[in-house]
N, C-alpha and C positions, 0 to 999 in steps of 0.2 A: 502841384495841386491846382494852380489855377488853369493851368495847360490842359487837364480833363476836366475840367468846369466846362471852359471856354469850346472843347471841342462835344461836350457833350449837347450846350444851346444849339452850337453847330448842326448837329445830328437832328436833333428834337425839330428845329426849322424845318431841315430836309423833307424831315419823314411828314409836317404837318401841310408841307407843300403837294405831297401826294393823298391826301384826302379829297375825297369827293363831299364837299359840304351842300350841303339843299340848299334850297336857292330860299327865296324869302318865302315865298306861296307857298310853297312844299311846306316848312315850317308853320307855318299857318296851318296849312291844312292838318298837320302831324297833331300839333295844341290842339284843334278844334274836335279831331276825333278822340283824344284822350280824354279830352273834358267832355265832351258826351258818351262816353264806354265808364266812366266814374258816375257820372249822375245816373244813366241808366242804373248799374250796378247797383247804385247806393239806394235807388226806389225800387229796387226789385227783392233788396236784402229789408228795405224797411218795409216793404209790404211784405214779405216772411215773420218780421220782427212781431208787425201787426196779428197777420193772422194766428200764430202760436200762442200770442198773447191772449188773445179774443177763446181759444181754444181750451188755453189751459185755466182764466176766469170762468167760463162758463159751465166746463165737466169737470173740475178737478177741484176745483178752490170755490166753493157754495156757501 
């Protein structure tokens, strides 16, 4: 048991040797567009939220 434990860190090491990790900027850059593609989103879905609202008080609920 401990013999495939030990060989399986083994493997896991290997294979995480062969990734290509982003360098710090890249990462940065990665956060800084996710977090403006969410805020976008989220005033584009709360400006929906608005106008539906304003739409459905005005002709529907008098």
């Amino acid at each position: 048991m401990a013999n495939k434990t030990t060989d399986f860190f083994k493997e896991a090491k290997a294979e995480l040797l062969k990734v290509n990790w982003p360098t710090k900027q890249q990462t940065i850059n990665y956060t800084l567009l996710v977090i403006g593609i969410s805020i976008a989103i989220a005033i584009f879905l709360g400006g929906l939220d608005y106008f539906f609202s304003y739409i459905l008080k005005t002709f529907v609920i008098k």
